[in-house]
C-alpha positions as CSV (number, residue, x, y, z in Angstrom):
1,X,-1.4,36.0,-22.4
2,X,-0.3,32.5,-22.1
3,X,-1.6,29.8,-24.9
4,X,-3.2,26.9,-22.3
5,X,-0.1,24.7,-23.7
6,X,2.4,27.7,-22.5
7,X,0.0,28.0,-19.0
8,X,0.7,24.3,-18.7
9,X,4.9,24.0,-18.9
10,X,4.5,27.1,-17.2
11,X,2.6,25.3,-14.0
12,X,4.2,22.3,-14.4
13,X,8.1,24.1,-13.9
14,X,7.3,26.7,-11.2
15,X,8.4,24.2,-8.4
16,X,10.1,21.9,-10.3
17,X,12.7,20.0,-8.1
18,X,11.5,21.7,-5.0
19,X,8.7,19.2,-3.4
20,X,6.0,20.9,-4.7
21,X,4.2,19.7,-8.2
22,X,1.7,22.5,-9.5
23,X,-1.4,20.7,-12.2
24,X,-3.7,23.4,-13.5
25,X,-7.3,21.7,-13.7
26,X,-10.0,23.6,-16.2
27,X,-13.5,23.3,-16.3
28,X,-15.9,24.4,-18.9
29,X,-16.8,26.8,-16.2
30,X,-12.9,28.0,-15.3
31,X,-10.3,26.0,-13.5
32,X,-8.4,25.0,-10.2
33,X,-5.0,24.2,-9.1
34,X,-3.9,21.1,-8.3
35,X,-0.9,20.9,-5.9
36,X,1.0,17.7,-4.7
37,X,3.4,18.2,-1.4
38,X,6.5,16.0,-1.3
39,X,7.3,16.8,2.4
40,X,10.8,15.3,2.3
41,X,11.6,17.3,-0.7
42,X,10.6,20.3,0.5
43,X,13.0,20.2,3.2
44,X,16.1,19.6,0.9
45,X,16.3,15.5,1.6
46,X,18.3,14.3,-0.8
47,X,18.0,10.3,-0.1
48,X,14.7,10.0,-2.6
49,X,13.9,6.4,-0.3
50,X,13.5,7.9,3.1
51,X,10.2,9.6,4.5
52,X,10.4,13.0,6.2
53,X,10.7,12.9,10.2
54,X,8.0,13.5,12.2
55,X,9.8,16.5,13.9
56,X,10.6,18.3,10.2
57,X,7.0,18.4,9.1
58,X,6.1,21.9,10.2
59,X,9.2,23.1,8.8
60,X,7.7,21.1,5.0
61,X,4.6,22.9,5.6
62,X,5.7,26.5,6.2
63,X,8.3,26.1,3.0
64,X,5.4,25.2,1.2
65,X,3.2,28.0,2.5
66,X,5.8,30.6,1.8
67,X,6.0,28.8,-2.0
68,X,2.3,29.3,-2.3
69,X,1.5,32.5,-0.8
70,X,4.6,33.6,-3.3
71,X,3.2,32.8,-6.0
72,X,-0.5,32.8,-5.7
73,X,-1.6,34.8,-2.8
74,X,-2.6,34.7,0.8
75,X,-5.6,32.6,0.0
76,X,-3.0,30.0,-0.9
77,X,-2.2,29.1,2.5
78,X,-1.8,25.6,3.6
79,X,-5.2,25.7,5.9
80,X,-6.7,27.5,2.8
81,X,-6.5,24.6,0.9
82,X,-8.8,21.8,0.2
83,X,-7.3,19.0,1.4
84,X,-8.6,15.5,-0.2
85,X,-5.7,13.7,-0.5
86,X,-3.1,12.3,2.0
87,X,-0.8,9.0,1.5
88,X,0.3,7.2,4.3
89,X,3.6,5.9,4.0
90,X,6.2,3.3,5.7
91,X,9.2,1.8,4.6
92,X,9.9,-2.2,4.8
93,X,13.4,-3.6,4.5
94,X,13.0,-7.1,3.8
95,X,16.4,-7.6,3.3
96,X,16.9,-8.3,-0.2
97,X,15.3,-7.4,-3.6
98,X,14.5,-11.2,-4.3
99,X,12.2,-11.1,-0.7
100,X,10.9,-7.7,-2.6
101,X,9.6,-9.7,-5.1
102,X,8.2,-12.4,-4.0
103,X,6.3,-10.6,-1.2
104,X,4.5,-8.7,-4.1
105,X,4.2,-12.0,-6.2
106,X,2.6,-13.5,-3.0
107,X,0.0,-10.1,-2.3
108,X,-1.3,-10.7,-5.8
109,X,-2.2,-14.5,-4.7
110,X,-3.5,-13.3,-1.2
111,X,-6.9,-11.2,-2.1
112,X,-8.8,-12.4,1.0
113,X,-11.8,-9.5,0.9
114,X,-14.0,-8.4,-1.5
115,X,-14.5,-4.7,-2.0
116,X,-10.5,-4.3,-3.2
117,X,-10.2,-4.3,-6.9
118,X,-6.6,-5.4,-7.9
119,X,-5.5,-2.1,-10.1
120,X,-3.0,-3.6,-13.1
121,X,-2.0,-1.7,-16.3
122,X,-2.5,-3.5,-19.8
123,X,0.5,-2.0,-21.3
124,X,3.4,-4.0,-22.4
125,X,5.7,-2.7,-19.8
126,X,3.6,-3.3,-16.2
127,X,5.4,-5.6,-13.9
128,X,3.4,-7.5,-11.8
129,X,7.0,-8.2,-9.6
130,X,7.2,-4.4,-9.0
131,X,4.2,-3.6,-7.6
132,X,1.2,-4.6,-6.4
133,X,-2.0,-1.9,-5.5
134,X,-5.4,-2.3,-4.5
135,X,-8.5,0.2,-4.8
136,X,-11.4,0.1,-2.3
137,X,-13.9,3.2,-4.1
138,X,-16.6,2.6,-1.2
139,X,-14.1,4.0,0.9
140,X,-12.2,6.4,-0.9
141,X,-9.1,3.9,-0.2
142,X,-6.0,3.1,-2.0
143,X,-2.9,0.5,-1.3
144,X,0.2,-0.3,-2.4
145,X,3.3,-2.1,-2.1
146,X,6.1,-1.5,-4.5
147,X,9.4,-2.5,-5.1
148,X,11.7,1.1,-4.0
149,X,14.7,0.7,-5.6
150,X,13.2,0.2,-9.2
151,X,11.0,2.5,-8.7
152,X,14.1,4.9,-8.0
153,X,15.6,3.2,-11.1
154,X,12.5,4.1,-13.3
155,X,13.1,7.6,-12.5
156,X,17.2,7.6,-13.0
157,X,18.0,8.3,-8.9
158,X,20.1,6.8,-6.9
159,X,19.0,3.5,-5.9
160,X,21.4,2.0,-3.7
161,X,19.8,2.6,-0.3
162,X,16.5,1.1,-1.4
163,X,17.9,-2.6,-1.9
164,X,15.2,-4.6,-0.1
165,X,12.7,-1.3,0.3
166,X,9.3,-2.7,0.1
167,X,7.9,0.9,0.1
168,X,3.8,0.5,1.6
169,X,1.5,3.6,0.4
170,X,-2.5,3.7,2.1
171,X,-4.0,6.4,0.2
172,X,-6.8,8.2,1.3
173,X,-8.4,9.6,-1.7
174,X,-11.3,11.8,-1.1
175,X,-12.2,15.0,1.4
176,X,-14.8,13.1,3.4
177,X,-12.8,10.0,4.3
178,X,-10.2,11.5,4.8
179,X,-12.3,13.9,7.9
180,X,-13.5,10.3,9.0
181,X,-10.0,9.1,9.5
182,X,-9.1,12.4,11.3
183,X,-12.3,13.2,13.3
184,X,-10.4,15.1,15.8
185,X,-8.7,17.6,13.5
186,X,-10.0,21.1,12.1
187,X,-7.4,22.3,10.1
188,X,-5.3,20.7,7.0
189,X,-2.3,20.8,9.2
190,X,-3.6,18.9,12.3
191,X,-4.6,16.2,10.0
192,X,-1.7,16.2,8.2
193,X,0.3,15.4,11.5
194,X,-2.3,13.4,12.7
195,X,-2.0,11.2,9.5
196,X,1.9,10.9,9.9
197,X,1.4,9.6,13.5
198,X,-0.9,7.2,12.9
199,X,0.7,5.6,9.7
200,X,2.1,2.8,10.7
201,X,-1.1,1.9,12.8
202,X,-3.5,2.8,9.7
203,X,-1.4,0.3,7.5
204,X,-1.3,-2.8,9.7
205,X,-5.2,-2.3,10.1
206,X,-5.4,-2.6,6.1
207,X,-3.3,-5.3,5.9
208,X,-5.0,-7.8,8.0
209,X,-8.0,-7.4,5.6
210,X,-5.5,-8.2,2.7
211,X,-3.6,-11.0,4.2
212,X,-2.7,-13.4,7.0
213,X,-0.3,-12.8,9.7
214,X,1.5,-16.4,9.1
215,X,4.8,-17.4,7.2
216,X,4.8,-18.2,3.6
217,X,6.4,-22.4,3.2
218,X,6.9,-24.2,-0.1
219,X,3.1,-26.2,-0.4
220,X,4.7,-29.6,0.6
221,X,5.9,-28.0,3.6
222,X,3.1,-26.3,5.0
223,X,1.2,-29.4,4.3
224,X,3.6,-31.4,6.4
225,X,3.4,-28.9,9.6
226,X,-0.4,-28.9,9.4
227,X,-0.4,-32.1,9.6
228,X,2.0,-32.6,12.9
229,X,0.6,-29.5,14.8
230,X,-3.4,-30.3,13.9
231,X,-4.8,-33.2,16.4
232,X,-8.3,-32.6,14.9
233,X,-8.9,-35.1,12.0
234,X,-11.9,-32.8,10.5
235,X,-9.9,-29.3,10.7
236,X,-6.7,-30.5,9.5
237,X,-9.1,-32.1,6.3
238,X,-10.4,-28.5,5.6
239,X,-6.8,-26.9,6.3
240,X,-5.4,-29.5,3.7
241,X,-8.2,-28.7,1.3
242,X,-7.9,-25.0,1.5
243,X,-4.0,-25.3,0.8
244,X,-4.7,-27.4,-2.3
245,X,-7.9,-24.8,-3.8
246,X,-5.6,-22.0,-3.0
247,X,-2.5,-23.1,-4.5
248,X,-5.0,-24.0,-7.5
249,X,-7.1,-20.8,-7.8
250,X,-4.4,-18.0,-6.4
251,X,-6.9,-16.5,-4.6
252,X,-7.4,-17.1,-1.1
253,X,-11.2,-15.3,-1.7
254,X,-11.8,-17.4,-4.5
255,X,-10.3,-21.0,-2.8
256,X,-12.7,-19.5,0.2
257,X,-15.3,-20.0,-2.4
258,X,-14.2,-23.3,-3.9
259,X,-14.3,-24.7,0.0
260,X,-17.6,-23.8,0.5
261,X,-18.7,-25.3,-2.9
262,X,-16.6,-28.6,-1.5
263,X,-18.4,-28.3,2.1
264,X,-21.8,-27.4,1.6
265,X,-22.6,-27.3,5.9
266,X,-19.2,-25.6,6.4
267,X,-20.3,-22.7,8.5
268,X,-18.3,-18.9,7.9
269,X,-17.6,-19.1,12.1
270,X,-15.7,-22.3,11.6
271,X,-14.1,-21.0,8.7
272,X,-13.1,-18.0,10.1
273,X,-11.4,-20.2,13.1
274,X,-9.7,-22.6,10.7
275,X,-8.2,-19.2,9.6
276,X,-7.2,-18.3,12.8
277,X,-5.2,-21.9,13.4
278,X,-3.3,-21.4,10.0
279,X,-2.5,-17.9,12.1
280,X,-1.7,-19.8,15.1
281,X,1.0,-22.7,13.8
282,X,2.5,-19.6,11.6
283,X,1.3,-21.5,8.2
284,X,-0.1,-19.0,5.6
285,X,-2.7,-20.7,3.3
286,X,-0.7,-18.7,0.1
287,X,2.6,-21.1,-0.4
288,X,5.6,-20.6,-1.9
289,X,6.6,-22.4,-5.6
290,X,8.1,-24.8,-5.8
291,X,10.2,-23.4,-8.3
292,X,10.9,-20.1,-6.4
293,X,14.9,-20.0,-5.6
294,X,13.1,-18.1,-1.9
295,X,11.9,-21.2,0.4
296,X,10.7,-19.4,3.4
297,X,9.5,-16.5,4.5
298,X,8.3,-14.7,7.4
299,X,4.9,-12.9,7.8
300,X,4.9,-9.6,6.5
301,X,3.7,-8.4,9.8
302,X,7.3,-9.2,11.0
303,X,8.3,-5.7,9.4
304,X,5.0,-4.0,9.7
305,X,4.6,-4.4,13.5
């Protein structure tokens, strides 16, 4: 009989190194098994920064199945399981680490909706210029964007393809979202595909509730083209106040806020079209330092489209 320590590093080394990580969850009742897939491992990928093709997934699933079944039994297929968890995932390259950093720097100073809560670790070593990840519970939600290559770093693999990786994760986190986002699908591995084909598509529809599609200027600067491309004396007042409250507050929800305090008639249909002019003349109401050594840069939707 294993101790529940010895059942533990037992679990835990089963699969170790082969795409497959094996938690053993107890109850006051009993237990349950907890099993994470890493599809690109499973199928002997050895670049740790690249996502699986969509042609290899089958191939990820059956390894895993014949793993499981192994192991734990026919029950222990892949359709067996409850599924509850999938992560969406696409890779940026931005170029350089520096454009990395900034863009996260720049996500933290974005939060445009409420109903995301900013997730951040108290601990001496969280780095808000790594990564940045927000948590919508309502709907079972998660997103991320991380810097790849230190993330590679932390775990002592080989970084040097990630330079400029700004690796973007949408988790869906429970059963029942997850059959919302895959109505279609009535087995684990049609919504596992389904998931993988609709990534990219998935993520840009987060996104634009987390940030505008416009490029990021040094404050002076965006000032200056609102200025030459706005002919409307009122609009280009409120554009100029909401580049002020949200270099001030570094929160575009919480300059939102500040604006309306400022303009008690402004109505939320003309503040949704002053919005959509900063989209329009490619200004984004979060600006740059002035400090930063990085003095432009494009929309993140650049990469993501």
């Amino acid at each position: 009989m294993f101790s529940n320590e010895d059942e533990d590093e037992y679990y835990a080394g089963i699969f170790q190194g082969k795409g497959i990580r094996v938690f053993l969850k107890r109850t006051k009742i009993s237990g349950y098994y907890d099993f994470i897939l890493s599809l690109n491992d499973l199928i002997g990928g050895e670049d740790k920064f690249q996502l699986i093709r969509p042609e290899n997934l089958q191939l990820a699933l059956d390894t895993a199945e014949e793993m499981l079944v192994g192991e734990f039994g026919e029950e222990f297929s892949i359709n067996n399981l409850e599924l509850y968890r999938v992560d969406h995932c696409i890779n940026l390259n931005v170029d350089t680490s520096e454009n990395v950093r900034e863009y996260i720097y720049l996500l933290y100073r974005s939060e445009m909706k409420k109903g995301y809560k900013i997730l951040s670790d108290d601990s001496p070593d969280f780095d808000v210029n790594k990564s940045y990840t927000v948590r919508n519970i309502d709907e079972g939600l998660e997103v991320s964007f991380y810097d790849k290559k230190k993330e590679l770093e932390q775990h002592n693999c080989v970084a040097e393809n990630a330079e400029g990786i700004l690796r973007v994760e949408l988790r869906i986190l429970r059963r029942k979202p997850l059959e919302r986002q895959t109505p279609a699908c009535s087995t684990n591995r049609e919504r596992i595909a389904s998931c993988m084909q609709a990534s990219r598509s998935k993520i840009v529809g987060i996104a634009h509730t987390l940030l505008l599609d416009a490029d990021y200027y040094p404050y002076k600067k965006a000032c200056d083209i609102v200025k030459k491309q706005v002919a409307n004396k009122k609009l280009r007042k409120r554009m100029m106040d909401m580049l002020k409250l949200t270099k001030k507050e570094f929160s575009v929800r919480k300059a939102k806020e500040k604006l309306f305090e400022l303009h008690p008639k402004l109505k939320h249909e003309y503040y949704n079209m002053m919005i959509e002019k900063f989209e329009s003349i490619g200004v984004n109401v979060v600006t740059l330092d002035k400090d930063s050594e990085v003095k432009f840069l494009p929309s993140l939707f650049r990469y993501l489209k």
